[in-house]
Each structure stands twice: as structure tokens, then as C-alpha cells.
C-alpha positions as a LaTeX table, in Angstrom:
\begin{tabular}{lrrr}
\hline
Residue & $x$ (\AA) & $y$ (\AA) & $z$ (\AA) \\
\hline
Unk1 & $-99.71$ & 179.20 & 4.03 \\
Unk2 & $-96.46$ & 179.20 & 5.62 \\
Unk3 & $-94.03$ & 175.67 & 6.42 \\
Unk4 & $-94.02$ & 176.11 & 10.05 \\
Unk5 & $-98.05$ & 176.81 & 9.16 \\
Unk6 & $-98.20$ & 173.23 & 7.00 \\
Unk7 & $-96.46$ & 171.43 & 9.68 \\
Unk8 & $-98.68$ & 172.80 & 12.60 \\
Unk9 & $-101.86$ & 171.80 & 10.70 \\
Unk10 & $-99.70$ & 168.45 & 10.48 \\
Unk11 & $-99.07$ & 168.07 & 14.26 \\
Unk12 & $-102.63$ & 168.94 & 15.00 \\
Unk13 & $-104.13$ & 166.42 & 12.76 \\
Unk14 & $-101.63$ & 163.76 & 14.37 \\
Unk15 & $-102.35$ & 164.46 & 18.00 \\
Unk16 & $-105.84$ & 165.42 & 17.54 \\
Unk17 & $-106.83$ & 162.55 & 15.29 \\
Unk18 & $-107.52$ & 159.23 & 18.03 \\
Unk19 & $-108.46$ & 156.86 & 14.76 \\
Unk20 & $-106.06$ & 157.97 & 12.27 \\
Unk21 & $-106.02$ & 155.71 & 9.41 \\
Unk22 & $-102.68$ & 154.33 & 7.98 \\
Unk23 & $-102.59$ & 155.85 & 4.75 \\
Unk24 & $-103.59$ & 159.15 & 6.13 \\
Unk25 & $-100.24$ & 158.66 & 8.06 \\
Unk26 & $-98.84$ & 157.45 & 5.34 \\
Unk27 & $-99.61$ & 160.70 & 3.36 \\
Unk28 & $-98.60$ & 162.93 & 6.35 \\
Unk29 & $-95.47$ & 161.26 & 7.00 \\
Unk30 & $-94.49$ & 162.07 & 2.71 \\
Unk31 & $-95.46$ & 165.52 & 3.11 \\
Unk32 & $-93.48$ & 165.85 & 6.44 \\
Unk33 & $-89.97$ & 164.17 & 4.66 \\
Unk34 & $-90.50$ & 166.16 & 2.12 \\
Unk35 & $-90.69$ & 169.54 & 3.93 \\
Unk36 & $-87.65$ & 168.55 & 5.82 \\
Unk37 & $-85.41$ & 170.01 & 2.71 \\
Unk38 & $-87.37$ & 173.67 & 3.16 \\
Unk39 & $-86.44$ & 173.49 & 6.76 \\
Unk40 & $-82.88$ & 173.08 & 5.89 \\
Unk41 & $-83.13$ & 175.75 & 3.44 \\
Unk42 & $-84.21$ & 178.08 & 6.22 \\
Unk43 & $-81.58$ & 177.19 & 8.92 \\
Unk44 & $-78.98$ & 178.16 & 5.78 \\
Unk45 & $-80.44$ & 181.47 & 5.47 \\
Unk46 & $-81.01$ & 181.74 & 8.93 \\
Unk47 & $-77.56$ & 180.70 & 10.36 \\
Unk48 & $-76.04$ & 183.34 & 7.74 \\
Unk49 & $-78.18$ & 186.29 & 8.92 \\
Unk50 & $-77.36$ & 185.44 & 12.64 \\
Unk51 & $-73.52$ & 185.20 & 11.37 \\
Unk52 & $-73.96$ & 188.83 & 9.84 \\
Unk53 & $-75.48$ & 190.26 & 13.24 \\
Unk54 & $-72.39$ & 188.68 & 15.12 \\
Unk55 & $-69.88$ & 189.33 & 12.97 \\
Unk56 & $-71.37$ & 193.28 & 13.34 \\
Unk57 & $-71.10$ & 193.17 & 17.24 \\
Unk58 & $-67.87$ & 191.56 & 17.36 \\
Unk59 & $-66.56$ & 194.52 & 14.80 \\
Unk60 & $-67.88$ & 196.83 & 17.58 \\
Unk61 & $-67.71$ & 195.27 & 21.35 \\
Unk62 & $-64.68$ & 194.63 & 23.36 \\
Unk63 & $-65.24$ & 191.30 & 24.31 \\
Unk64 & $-66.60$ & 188.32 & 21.90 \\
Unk65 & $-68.68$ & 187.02 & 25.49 \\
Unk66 & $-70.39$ & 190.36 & 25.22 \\
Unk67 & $-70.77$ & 190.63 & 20.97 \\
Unk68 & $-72.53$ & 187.08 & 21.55 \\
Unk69 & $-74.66$ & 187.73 & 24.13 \\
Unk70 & $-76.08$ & 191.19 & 21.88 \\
Unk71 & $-75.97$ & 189.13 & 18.75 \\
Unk72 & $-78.04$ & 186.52 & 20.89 \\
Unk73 & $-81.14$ & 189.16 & 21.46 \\
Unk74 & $-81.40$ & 189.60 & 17.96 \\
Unk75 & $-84.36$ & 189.20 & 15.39 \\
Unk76 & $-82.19$ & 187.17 & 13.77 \\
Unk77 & $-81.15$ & 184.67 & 16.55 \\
Unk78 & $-84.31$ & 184.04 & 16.84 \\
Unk79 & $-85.44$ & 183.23 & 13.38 \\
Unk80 & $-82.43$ & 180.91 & 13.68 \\
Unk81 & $-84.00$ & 179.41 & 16.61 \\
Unk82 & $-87.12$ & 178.73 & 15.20 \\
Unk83 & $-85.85$ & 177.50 & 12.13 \\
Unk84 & $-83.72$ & 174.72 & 14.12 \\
Unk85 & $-86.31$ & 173.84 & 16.09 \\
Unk86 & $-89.31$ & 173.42 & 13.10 \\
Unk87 & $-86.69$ & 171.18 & 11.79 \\
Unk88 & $-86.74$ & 169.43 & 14.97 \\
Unk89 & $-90.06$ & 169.72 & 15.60 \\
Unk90 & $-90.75$ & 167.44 & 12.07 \\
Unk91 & $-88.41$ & 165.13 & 12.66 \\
Unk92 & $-90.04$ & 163.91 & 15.76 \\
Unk93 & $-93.24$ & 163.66 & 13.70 \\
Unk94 & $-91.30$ & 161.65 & 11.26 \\
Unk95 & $-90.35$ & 159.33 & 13.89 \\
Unk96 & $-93.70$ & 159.36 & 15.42 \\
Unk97 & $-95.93$ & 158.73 & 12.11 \\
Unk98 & $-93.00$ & 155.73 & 11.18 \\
Unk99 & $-93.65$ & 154.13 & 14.38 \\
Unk100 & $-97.74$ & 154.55 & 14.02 \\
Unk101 & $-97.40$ & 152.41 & 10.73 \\
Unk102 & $-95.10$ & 150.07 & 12.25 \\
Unk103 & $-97.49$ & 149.70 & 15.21 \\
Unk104 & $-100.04$ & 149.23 & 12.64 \\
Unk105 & $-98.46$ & 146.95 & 10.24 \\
Unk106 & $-97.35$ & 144.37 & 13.24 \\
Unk107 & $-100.97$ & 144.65 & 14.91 \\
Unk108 & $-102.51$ & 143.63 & 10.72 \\
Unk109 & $-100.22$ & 140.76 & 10.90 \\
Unk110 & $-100.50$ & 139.28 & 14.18 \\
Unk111 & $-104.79$ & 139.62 & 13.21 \\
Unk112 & $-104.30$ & 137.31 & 9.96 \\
\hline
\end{tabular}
């Protein structure tokens, strides 16, 4: 199973889940922080590969406009892509599960 696999599993439980219990979140929202240091590892690798690709079409083009654009219809752009947005994509979660228990954890005390 992949990261961007884990965290879809994640984001499907969250938005599919109407009851979801606050230590269920609580679990989700540990795994989530923790995967946040994987995504970064990615965008390092990924950023460098992209660099490689442009760094290759600016050796050969005319114009850096042009080198970008090519370098920008790469494999490589694209894993870049992904790997910012993933990142993204579980930091919203992060927020989103943090504000669940906070929801949560006001609505216990205002019961007692």
C-alpha cells in the first residue's frame, strides 16, 4: 500500500464516516501528521527530478519560456504535482480532523 493509497483510505473513512468517534479521529489525525514527513520526502525527490528535466531543456531550447513549458509536460512535473498536492491534500485533513475534536471536546463540555 502506497502513501497517497493510506491517505485516500484516510479521506474516505473521514467523509464517509457520519458518526465518527473521537478517538478514531484521534488515531487518524496521528497517522495523517505523521505521514506528512513522507510527503515531504517525496516533493524533495520530486522537485529534483523536475529540476533535472529543466535543466535538460534549457541546455537544449532557445528560450527558457519554451524549456519550461516542455519541462512542464513531463512525467516528472507531474509526479511533482502530485506530490505537492498529497501534501496538501493531508494537511487539510489535519485541519479538518483538529477541528472535529475541537467541535467535539466543546459540545462534551457544554453537556456536563
Amino acid at each position: 500500500m502506497t502513501i497517497r493509497d493510506m491517505i485516500g483510505q484516510i479521506q474516505r473513512e473521514v467523509r464517509d464516516t457520519p458518526d465518527l468517534l473521537p478517538s478514531r479521529a484521534a488515531e487518524l489525525l496521528t497517522k495523517l501528521t505523521a505521514l506528512i514527513g513522507n510527503c515531504n520526502d517525496e516533493i524533495r525527490e520530486s522537485d529534483h527530478a523536475y529540476a533535472v528535466v529543466l535543466l535538460q531543456f534549457l541546455a537544449t531550447d532557445e528560450a527558457a519560456n519554451r524549456a519550461k513549458i516542455r519541462a512542464e509536460t513531463s512525467m516528472q512535473f507531474l509526479r511533482k504535482r502530485e506530490a505537492r498536492d498529497t501534501k496538501e491534500l493531508v494537511i487539510e485533513l489535519v485541519r479538518s480532523l483538529k477541528y472535529f475534536l475541537k467541535s467535539k471536546e466543546e459540545e462534551m463540555r457544554l453537556t456536563r
